[in-house]
N, C-alpha and C positions, 0 to 999 in steps of 0.2 A: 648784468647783475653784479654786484657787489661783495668781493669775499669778504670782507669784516662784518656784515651782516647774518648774525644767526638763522638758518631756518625755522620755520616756525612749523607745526603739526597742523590740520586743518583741523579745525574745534567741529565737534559732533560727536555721536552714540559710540561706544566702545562695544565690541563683542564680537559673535561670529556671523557667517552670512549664511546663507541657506545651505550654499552646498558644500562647506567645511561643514556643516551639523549632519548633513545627510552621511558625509562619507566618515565621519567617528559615529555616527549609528551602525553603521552598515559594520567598521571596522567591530565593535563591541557584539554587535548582533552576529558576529563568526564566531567569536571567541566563547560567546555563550552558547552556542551549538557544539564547538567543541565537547564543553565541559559536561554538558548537559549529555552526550553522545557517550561519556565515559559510567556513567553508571548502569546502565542497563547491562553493559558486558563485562564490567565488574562483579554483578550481580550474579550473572553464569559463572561465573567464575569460582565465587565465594560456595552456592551451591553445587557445584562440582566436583568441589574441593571437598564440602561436608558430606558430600555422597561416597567418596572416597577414602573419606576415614572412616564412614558405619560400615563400609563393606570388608576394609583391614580389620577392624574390631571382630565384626561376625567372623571369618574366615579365624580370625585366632582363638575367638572365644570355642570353636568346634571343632579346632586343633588342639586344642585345651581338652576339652574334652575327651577327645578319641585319647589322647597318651596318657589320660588316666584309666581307661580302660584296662581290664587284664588282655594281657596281651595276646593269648590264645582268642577271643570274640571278637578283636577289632578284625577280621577278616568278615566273619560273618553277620558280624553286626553292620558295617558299613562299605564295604567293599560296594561299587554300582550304584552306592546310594546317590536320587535324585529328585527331590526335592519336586518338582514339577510332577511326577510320578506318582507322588505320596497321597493316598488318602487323609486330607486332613483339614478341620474344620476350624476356623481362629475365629474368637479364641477361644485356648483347650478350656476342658472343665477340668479345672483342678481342685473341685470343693468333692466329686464322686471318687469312686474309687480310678487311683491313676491306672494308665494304658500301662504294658510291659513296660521296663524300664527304657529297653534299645530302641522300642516305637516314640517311648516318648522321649525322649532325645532327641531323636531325628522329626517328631514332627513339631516340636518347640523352638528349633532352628528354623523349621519350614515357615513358622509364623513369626518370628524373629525377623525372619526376610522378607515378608510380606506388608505386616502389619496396613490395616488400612489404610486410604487414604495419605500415602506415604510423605508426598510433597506438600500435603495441605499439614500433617499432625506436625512432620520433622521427625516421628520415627521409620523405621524401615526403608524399604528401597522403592523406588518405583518400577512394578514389572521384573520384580526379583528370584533366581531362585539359585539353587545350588548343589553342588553334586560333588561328591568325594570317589578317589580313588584309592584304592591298597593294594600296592604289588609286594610280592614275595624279593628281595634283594640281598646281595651278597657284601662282602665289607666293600669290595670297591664302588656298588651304588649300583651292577649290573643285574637285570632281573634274573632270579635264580629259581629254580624249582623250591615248590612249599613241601615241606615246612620247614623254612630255616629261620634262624633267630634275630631276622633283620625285617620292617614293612618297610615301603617307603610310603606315604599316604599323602596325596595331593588334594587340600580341600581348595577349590574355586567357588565365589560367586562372581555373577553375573547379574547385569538392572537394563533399565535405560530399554529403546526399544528394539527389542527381538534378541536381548541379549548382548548390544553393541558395546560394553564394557563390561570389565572383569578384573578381579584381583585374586592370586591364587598365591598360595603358600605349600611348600614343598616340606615334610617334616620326617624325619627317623625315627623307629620305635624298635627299640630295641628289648628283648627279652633279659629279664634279668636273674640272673641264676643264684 
């Protein structure tokens, strides 16, 4: 062969052959499984999250409530209260004459937490309920015999099933003279 003779290409079709096509299908066909695989648990995720902030809101919107309370009834209005317990029918009839005021508080929370169809509306919880505690405490936060001028009141909900999540909020109430 002669080196001052250029090579030449062999004249014919330009393109891929079968199994370079097969293996960038194949290579593309992972990637889109990938991506594809990332939304579904995105999705829990986003949902989760939204589950999460209705049950901080609830828990504070009822924390909210309780420390407007006079503070002499927050023992007996809500101490035990539990939500699952509660006689209560959703939704209330607020067009008759309203239930006591401390029943209907507690059961407007009750349906707060409920609401139907929770995952399908995007209100309320699924499988939700909730229960409050009020102990008697001293300044340092130690339970102390009642009646002294401190509660300490823990409102918790609960969803999801048999209860498997929960957000609680710990709050002071103090007497004010």
């Amino acid at each position: 062969m002669r080196r001052d003779m250029p090579m030449r290409r062999m004249a014919g079709p330009r393109g891929l052959t079968l199994v370079e096509f097969l293996i960038a299908t194949a290579i593309v066909s992972c990637a889109m499984l990938g991506v594809a695989s990332m939304f579904p648990a995105a999705l829990r995720a986003v949902i989760a999250g939204g589950e999460k902030t209705k049950a901080t809101m609830l828990v504070q919107a009822m924390t909210d409530v309780i420390r407007s309370e006079p503070f002499d009834l927050i023992d007996a209005r809500y101490n035990n209260l539990n939500t699952r317990t509660l006689g209560v029918s959703c939704p209330l009839d607020e067009v008759g004459a309203p239930p006591p005021y401390d029943d209907y508080t507690a059961k407007r929370w009750a349906c707060d937490l409920r609401m139907t169809g929770a995952r399908d509306s995007g209100q309320g919880l699924p499988d939700a309920y909730g229960q409050v505690q009020v102990e008697c405490v001293d300044a340092s936060g130690a339970t102390a015999v009642c009646p002294s001028s401190l509660r300490r009141v823990t409102v918790t909900v609960f969803w999801g099933e048999s209860g498997s999540r929960s957000v609680s909020l710990v709050s002071h109430v103090a007497r004010i003279r």
